[in-house]
C-alpha positions, -999 to +999 in steps of 0.1 A: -372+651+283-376+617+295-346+597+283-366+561+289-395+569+272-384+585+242-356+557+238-388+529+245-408+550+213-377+551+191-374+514+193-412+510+188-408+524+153-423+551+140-437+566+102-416+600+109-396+613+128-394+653+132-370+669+148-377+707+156-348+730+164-328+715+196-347+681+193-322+673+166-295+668+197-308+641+212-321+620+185-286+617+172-268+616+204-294+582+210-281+572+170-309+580+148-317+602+123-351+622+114-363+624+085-374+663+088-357+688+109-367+720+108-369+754+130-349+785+130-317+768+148-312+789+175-311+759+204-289+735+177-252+735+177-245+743+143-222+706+143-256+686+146-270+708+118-241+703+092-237+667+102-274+660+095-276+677+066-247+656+052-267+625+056-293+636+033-318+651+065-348+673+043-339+703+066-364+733+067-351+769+076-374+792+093-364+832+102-363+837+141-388+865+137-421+849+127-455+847+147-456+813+152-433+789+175-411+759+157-432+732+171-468+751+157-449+750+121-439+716+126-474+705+137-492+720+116-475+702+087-481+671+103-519+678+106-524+690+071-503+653+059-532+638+080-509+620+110-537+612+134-513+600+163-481+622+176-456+622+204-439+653+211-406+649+233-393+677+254-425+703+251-429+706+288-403+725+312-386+752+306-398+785+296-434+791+312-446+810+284-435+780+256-451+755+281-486+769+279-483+776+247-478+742+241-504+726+258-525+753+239-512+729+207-534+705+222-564+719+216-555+724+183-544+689+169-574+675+185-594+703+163-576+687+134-588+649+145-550+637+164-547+625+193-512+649+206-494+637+235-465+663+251-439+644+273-413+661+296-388+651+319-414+641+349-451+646+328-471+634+302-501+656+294-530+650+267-561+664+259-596+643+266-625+657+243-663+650+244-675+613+240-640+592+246-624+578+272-587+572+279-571+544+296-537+554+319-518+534+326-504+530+363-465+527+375-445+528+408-448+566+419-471+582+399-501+597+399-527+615+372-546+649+377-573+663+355-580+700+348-606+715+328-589+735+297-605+758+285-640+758+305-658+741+324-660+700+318-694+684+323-700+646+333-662+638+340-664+597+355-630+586+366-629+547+368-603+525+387-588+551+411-587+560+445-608+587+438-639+580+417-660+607+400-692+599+384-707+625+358-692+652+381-688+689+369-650+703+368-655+746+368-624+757+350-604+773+380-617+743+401-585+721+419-612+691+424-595+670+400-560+676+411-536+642+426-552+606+421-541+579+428-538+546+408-551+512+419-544+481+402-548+483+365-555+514+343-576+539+351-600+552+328-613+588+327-640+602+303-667+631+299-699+643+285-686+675+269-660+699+272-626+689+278-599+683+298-561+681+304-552+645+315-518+651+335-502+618+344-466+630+367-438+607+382-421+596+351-392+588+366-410+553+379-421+547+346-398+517+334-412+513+294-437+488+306-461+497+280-480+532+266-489+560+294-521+565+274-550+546+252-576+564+239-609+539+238-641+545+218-666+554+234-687+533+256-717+553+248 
């Protein structure tokens, strides 16, 4: 995951903090403690476990054979205790099949009304629905992509880049909105209906100048 940004949201402050299976590592290696870690503990050493535990950590035991991932269990607790804004650290990379899934999630928490952004070691990804519009924000090296998940996205206008769309139709399996380009200030990207995957990549540039996205009301 990306070391900067996740230390840059731990000092922000937060209402919770969640650690799911493995996650646990590096939020006590950086000195802090969540409040909730769960999972079923096979990617924790069993040190950062008992040690958490000791400190009072509500810890929440799940077998390894279940139908549902440790981040889906974690989320969907979330979602039913109404959070409406969440950053998930190290949910891209890795396993193929645990990536997709994941940006599956997406789709989900924006179902339940929250806005779910998934940040790796080089990406950020969220999910822009109907009728809003999201500001990125722009930083030495990077660059955003769009991609219509899971059909086709109707009246996509990209704003502030070097390459502008204007009520354009993304096909799902169409590259058209792959690799833009940021100019000065933040883009801003929104659509009729459907939906889309807003990829923003180069992290490493990123130096905790401010958020990667803003979601914006609607200017309609």
């Amino acid at each position: 995951m990306h070391e900067l940004l996740l230390r840059a949201a731990l000092a922000a402050g937060n209402d919770l903090l969640v650690a799911v299976d493995g996650g646990g590592q590096p939020l006590v290696d950086l000195g802090y403690e969540p409040q909730v870690l769960l999972g079923d503990f096979d990617s924790l050493p069993s040190a950062y476990k008992e040690a958490l535990m000791a400190k009072g950590v509500k810890v929440l035991s799940y077998p390894p054979e279940k139908d549902w991932t440790d981040l889906e269990i974690g989320l969907d607790q979330l979602f039913a205790a109404g959070y409406k804004e969440l950053l998930v650290f190290g949910a891209l990379g890795g396993r193929l099949d645990h990536t997709l899934a994941n940006l599956a999630l997406l789709a989900k928490g924006r179902a339940q009304g929250c806005e779910l952004v998934l940040i790796g070691a080089e990406q950020a990804v969220t999910l822009l629905t109907a009728k809003e519009r999201l500001r990125i924000f722009p930083f030495p090296g990077g660059h955003f992509s769009l991609l219509p998940f899971v059909g086709t996205a109707y009246g996509v206008t990209i704003r502030n880049a070097k390459y502008l769309l204007n009520q354009a139709t993304l096909a799902l399996g169409s590259t058209r909105g792959v690799h833009n380009e940021f100019l000065r200030g933040p883009a801003e990207v929104s659509l009729a209906s459907g939906s889309v995957l807003v990829i923003v990549e180069g992290l490493k540039g990123w130096q905790g100048q401010n958020s990667v996205f803003q979601l914006l009301p609607s200017s309609e």
